[in-house]
C-alpha positions in Angstrom: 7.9 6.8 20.0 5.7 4.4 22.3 7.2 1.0 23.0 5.4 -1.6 24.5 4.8 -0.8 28.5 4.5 2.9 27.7 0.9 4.2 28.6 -0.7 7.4 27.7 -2.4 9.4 25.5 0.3 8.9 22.8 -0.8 4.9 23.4 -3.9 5.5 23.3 -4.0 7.1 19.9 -1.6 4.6 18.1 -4.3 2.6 19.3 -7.1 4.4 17.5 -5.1 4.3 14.4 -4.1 1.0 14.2 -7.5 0.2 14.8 -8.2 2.8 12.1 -5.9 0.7 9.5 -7.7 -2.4 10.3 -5.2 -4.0 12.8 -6.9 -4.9 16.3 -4.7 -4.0 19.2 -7.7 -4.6 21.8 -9.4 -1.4 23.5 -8.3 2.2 23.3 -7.0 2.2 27.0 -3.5 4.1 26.4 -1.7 0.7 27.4 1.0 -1.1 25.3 0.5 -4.6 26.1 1.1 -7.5 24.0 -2.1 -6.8 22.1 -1.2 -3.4 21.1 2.3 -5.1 20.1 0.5 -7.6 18.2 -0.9 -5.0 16.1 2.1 -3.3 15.3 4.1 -6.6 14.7 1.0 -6.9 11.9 1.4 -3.5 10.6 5.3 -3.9 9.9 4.9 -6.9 8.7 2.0 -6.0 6.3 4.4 -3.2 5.1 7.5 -5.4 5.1 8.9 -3.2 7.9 11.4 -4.4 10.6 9.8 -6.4 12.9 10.3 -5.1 16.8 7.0 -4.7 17.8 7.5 -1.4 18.4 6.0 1.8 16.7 9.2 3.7 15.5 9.4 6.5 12.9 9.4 4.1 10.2 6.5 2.2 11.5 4.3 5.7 12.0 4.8 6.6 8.7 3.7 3.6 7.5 0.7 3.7 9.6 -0.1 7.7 9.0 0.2 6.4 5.3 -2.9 3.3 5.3 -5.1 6.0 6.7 -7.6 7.4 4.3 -6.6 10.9 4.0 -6.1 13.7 1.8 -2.7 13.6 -0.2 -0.5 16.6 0.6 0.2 18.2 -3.0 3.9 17.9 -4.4 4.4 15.2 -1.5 7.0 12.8 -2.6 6.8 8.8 -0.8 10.2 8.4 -3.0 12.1 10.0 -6.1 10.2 9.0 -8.9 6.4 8.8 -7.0 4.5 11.5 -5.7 1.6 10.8 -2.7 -1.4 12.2 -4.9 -0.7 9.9 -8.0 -2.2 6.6 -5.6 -5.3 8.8 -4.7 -8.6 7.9 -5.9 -10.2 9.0 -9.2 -13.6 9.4 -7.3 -13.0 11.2 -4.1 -9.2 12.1 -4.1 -9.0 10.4 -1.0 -5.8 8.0 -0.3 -4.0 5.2 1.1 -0.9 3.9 0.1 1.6 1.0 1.7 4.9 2.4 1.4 6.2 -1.1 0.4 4.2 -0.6 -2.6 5.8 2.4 -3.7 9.4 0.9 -2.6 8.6 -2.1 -5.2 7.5 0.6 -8.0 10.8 2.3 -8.1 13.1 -0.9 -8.3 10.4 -2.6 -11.0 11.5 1.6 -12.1 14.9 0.8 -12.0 14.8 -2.8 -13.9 12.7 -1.3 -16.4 15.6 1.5 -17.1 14.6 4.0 -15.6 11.4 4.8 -17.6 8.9 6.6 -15.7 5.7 4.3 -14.5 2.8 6.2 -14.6 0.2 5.1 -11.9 -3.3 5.0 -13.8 -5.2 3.6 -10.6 -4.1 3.4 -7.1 -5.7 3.4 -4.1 -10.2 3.1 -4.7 -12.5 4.2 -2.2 -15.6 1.5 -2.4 -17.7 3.4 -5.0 -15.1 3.7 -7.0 -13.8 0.3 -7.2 -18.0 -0.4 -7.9 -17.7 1.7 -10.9 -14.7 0.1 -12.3 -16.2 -3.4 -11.8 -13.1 -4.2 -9.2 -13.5 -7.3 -7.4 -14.9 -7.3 -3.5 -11.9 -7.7 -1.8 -9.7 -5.6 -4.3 -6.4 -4.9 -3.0 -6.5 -0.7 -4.2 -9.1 -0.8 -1.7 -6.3 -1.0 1.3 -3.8 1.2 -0.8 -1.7 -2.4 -1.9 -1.9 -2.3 -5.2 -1.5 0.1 -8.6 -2.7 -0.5 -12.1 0.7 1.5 -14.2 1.4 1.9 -17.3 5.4 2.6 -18.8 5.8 4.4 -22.1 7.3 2.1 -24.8 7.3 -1.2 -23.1 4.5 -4.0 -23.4 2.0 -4.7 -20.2 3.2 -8.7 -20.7 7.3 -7.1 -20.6 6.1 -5.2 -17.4 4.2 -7.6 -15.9 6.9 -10.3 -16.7 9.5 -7.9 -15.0 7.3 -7.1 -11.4 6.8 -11.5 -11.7 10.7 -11.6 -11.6 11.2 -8.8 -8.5 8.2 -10.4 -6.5 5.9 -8.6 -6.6 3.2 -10.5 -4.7 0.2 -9.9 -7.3 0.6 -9.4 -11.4 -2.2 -8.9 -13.7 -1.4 -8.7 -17.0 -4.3 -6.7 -19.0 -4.2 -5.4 -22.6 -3.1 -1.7 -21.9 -2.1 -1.9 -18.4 -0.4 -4.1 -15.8 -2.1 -4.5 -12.3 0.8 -4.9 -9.3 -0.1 -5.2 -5.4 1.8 -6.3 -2.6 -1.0 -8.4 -1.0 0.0 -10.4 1.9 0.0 -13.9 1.7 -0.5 -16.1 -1.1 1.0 -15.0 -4.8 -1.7 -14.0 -7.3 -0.9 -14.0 -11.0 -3.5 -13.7 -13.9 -4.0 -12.6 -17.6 -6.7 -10.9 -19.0 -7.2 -9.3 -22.7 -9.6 -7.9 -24.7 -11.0 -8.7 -27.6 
């Protein structure tokens, strides 16, 4: 488990793979310094982890989690969501924040217990292309899921994941978009004719 002052190889891979994920913790040089902190301090917060700056169990799971990868079959994340249902329809590749999936099961749980079926999760580039996605699309980073729950209306659904705070709700005609984007809320309606 490194913690800032550590140094090593151990560092210097965390490093890699934050760097990986998109958080900068400076140069590859197997030190924790406050950069390398910074980074995590990013990372936990971007996965609404506990904040300590250093890269715990919790925090590497996270981390091992927003790296494109290859989903493990039968791998659960939680008790109603397996690790392959947020891959992407192209190239079955996937990245996932496990916040995401925390916020699924208790928008699970207020919805009764009725299963939420992910229909898009986590889009490589090309994919999000074909599917007319925006630029900065947040199943690009593994933050967001399109669902679907059998017997209950995309505006009910959507209306229930606005009340738990979820960070972004698009209500669409058969589906309801959710993400966990950081900063500002996002909420939007769009049907078809």
């Amino acid at each position: 488990m490194p913690a800032p002052g550590d140094s090593g190889a151990p560092v210097q891979e965390l490093q890699r793979q934050l760097a990986a994920a998109g958080f900068n913790p400076g140069p590859a040089d197997g030190v924790y310094g406050p950069r390398t902190r910074r980074a995590v301090i990013q990372l936990q917060q971007f996965c609404w982890l506990a904040v300590d700056g250093i890269a715990g169990p919790n925090t590497l799971k996270a981390l091992a989690l927003l790296l494109p990868h290859r989903p493990v079959p039968g791998h659960r994340l939680s008790p109603h969501f397996k690790e392959q249902e947020f891959a992407c329809r192209c190239c079955g590749v996937v990245r996932v924040n496990l916040y995401l999936v925390e916020m699924l099961e208790q928008l699970r749980e207020r919805l009764g217990g009725r299963p939420v079926t992910v229909t898009s999760g986590c889009r490589c580039e090309a994919h999000n292309r074909a599917v007319g996605g925006v630029q900065q699309s947040q199943h690009l980073p593994g933050n967001a899921a399109d669902i679907v729950v059998g017997g209950i209306a995309p505006r009910e659904v959507a209306a229930a994941a606005s009340e738990l705070g979820f960070p972004g709700v698009g209500q669409y005609s058969g589906f309801t978009h959710v993400d966990v984007r950081p900063g500002n809320p996002a909420r939007w309606t769009i049907t078809s004719p």
